[in-house]
C-alpha positions in Angstrom: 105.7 272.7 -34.3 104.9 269.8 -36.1 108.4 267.6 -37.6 109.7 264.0 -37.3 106.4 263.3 -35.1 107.6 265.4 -32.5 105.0 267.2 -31.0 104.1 270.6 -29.8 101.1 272.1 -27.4 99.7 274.9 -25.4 99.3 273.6 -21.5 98.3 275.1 -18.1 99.4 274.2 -15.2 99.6 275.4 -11.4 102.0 277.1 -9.2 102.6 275.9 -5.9 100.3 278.3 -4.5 97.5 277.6 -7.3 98.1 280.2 -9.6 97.4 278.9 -13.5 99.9 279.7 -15.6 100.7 279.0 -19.4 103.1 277.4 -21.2 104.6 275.3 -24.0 105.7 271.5 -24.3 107.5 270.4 -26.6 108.2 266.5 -26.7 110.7 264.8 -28.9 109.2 261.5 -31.0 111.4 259.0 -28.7 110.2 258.7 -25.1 112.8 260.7 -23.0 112.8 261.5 -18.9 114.7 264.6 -20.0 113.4 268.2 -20.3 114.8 271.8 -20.2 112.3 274.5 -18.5 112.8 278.1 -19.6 111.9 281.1 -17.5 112.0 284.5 -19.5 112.7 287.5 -18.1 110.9 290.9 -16.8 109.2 293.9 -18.0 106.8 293.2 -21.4 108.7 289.9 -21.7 106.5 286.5 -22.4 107.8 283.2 -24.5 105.2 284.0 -26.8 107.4 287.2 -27.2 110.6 285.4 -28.3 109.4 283.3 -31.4 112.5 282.5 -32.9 114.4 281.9 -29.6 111.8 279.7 -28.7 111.4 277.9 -31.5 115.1 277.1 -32.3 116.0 275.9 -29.4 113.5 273.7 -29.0 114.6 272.5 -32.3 117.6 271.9 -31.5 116.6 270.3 -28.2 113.8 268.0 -29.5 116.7 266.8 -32.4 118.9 265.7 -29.4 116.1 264.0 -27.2 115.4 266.5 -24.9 111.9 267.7 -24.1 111.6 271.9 -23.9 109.4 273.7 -21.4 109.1 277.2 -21.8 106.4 279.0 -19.5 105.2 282.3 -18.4 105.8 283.0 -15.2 103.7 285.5 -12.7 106.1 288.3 -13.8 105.0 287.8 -17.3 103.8 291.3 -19.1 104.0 294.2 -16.9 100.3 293.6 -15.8 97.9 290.9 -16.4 95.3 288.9 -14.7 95.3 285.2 -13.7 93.6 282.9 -12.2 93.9 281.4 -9.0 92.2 278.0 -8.5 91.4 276.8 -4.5 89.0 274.8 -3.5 87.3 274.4 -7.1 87.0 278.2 -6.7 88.5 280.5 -9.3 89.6 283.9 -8.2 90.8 286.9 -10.5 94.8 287.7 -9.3 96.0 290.9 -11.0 99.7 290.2 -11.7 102.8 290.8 -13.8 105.9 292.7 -13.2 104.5 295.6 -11.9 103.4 293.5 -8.7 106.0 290.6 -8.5 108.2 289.3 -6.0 111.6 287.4 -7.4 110.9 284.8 -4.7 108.0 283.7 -5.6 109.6 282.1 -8.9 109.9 279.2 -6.5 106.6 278.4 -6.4 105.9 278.3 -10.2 109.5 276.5 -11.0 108.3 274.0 -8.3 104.9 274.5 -9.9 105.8 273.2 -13.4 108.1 270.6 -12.2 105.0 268.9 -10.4 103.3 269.1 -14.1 105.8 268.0 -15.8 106.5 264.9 -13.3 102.7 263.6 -14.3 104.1 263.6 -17.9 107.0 261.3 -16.9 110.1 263.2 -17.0 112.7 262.8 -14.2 115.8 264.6 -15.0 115.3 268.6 -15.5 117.6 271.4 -16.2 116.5 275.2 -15.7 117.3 278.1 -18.4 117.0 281.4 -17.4 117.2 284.4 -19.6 118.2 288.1 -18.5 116.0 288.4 -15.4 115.3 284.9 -15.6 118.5 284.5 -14.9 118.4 286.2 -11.5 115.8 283.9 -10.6 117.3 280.9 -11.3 120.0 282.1 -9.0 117.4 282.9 -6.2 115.5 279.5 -7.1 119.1 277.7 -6.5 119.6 279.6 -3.4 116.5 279.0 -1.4 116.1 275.3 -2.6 119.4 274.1 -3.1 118.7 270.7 -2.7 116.1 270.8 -5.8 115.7 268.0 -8.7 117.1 270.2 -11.3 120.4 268.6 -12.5 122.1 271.5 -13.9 121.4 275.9 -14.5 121.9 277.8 -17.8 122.4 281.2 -16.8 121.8 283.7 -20.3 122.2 287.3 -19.4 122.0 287.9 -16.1 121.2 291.3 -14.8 121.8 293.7 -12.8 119.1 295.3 -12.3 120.0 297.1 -8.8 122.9 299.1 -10.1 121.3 299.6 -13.6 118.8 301.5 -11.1 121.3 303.1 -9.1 123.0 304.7 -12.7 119.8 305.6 -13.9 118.4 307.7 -11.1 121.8 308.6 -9.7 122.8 307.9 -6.0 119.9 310.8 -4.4 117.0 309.6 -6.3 117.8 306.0 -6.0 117.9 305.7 -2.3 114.7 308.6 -2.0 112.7 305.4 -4.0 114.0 303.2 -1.9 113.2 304.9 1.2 109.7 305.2 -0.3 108.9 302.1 -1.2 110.3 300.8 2.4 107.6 302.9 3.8 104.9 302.3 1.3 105.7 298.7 2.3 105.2 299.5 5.7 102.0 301.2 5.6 100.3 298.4 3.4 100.3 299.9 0.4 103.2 298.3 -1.2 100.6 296.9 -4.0 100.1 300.6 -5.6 101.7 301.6 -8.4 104.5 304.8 -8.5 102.8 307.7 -10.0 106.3 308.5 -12.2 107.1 306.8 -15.2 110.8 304.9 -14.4 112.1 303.8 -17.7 111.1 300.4 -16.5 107.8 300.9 -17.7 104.8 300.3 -14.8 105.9 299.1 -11.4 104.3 298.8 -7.9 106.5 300.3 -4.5 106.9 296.5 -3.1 108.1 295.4 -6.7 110.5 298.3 -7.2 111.8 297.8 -3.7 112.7 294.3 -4.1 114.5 295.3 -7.7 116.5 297.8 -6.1 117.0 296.6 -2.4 120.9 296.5 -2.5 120.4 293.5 0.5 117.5 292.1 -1.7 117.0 289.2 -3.6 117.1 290.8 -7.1 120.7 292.1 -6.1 122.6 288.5 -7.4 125.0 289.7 -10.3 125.7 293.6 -8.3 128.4 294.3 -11.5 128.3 298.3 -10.9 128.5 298.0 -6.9 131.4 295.3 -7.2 133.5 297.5 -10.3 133.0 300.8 -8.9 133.2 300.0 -4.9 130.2 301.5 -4.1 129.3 299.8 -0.9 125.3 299.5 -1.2 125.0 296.5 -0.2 125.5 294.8 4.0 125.0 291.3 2.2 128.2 290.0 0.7 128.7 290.3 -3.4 127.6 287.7 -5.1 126.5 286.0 -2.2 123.1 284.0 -3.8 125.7 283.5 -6.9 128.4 281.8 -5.0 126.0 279.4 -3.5 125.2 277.7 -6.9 126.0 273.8 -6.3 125.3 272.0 -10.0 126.6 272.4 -13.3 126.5 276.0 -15.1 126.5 277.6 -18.1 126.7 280.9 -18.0 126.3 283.1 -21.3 126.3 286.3 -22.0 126.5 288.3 -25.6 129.5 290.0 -26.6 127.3 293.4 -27.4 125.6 292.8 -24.1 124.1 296.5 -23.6 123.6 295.9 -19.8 127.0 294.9 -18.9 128.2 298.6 -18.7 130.3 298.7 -22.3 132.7 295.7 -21.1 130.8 292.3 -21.0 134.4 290.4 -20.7 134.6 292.4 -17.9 131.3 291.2 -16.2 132.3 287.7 -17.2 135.9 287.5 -15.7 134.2 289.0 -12.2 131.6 285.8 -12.1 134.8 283.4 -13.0 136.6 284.9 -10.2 133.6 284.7 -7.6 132.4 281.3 -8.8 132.4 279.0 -5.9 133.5 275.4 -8.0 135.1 276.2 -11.0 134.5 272.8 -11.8 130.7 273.2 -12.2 131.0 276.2 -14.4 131.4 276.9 -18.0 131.6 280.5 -19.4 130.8 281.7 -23.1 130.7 284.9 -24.8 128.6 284.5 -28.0 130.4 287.0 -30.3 128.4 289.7 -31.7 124.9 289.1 -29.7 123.0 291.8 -28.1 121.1 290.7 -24.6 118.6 289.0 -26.0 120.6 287.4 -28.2 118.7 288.6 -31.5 119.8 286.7 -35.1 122.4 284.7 -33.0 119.3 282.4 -32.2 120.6 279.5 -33.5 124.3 279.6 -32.8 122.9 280.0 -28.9 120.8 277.0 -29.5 123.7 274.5 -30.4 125.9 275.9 -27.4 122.8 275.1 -24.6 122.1 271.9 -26.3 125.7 270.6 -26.9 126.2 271.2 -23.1 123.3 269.8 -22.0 124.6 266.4 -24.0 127.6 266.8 -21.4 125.9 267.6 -18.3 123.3 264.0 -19.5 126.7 262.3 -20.4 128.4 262.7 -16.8 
């Protein structure tokens, strides 16, 4: 992207734990100490995958002073190799989300916040989109006292008791008692011989999608509506301990929100823990990933970004 001497470019840079990963800068013409990252969520998902996402919100962004960093993440494709630099030593990692952990998010959020410190910016807010989403909420949870200023959450998932319908309550907790022991035995790393409708997945991955008490399990919509008692760890519990400014968005067509997305969203206003920090928006019309409502998602991000800079 090339307009009003803004500028765009392809970068690498490393998570905390020296993994090189990819991503995209886009810098406004002015100088700015602002920039929004954006982490993308599971499966085949990659921002090179979401053009015109991408590209209009960093539009609309760069237009309003505010640098954009989308990046792929380690949970980027379902598998694919990086590399791991240590000690001037490269070393092949095979990754994706076959093989990824939701937790380790912090160390490539904390990852490209180191980069993008070296390039001078000071004030950063984090975007996360379906999955990404989830990890926000886990980022915000283990590192609460982090340098972002403010969360935009687009989508979030529930992945757990999207699981739990899909395989029904026998099969569900047979792949969880697998994995568990798969886990156990060291061999969490191999992949489940069974096609799940989540495309290729490793037992260690699966089991921390599904875990009711994992880390995955931060929007548990099905357990909450239909009282289905999975989890020990309270609802909502990594949700509730958000501490900054929110946005939460989800689209009114959302096809992972179990047929009633006003419904998901009047559960997270109820459970929010400072109605003060949160906004909620249905975007009329939009599917999950928000496709040909692009640009009306772009001014809503942007516009409260300008508050959340503004405060």
């Amino acid at each position: 992207m090339k307009k009003n001497n803004t500028k765009s470019y392809l970068v690498e840079f490393k998570s905390i734990d020296n993994l090189l990963l990819p991503g995209l800068l886009f810098e406004p013409s002015a100088k700015t100490d602002k920039v929004a990252l954006y982490l993308h969520g599971n499966g085949s998902a990659s921002i090179f995958y979401s053009v015109s996402k991408i590209n209009l919100l960093a539009s609309e962004l760069l237009k309003n002073n505010i640098a954009f960093f989308p990046f792929n993440n380690r949970g980027a494709h379902y598998i694919h190799k990086l590399n791991r630099i240590s000690n001037s030593e490269e070393k092949d990692v095979k990754l994706g989300t076959a093989y990824e952990l939701i937790k380790d998010c912090i160390l490539d959020v904390d990852g490209a916040i180191d980069f993008l410190r070296t390039k001078g910016y000071e004030k950063f807010y984090l975007i996360g989109s379906s999955t990404g989403a989830n990890k926000v909420v886990v980022y915000n949870y283990y590192k609460s006292n982090n340098a972002v200023s403010g969360y935009i959450l687009l989508s979030g998932g529930d992945d757990t008791g999207l699981y739990y319908d899909m395989l029904g309550k026998k099969k569900f907790f047979s792949f969880l008692r697998k994995s568990r022991l798969m886990i156990e035995k060291g061999k969490g790393g191999e992949l489940i011989p069974q096609y799940l409708g989540g495309g290729l997945i490793s037992y260690q991955s699966l089991y921390d999608t599904i875990n009711p008490d994992g880390d995955y399990n931060v929007f548990p919509f099905n357990e909450y509506f239909n009282k289905l008692r999975l989890s020990k760890k309270p609802l909502f519990k990594e949700y509730k301990s958000i501490n900054k400014p929110t946005l939460v968005i989800y689209g009114g067509q959302d096809e992972y929100c179990y047929g009633n997305v006003q419904k998901c969203v009047e559960a997270l206003k109820k459970v929010c823990p400072n109605p003060n920090l949160f906004t909620f928006k249905i975007l009329k019309g939009a599917d999950h990933g928000f496709h040909g409502k692009e640009k009306e998602l772009s001014k809503i991000i942007t516009g409260w970004l300008l508050g959340v800079n503004t405060e």
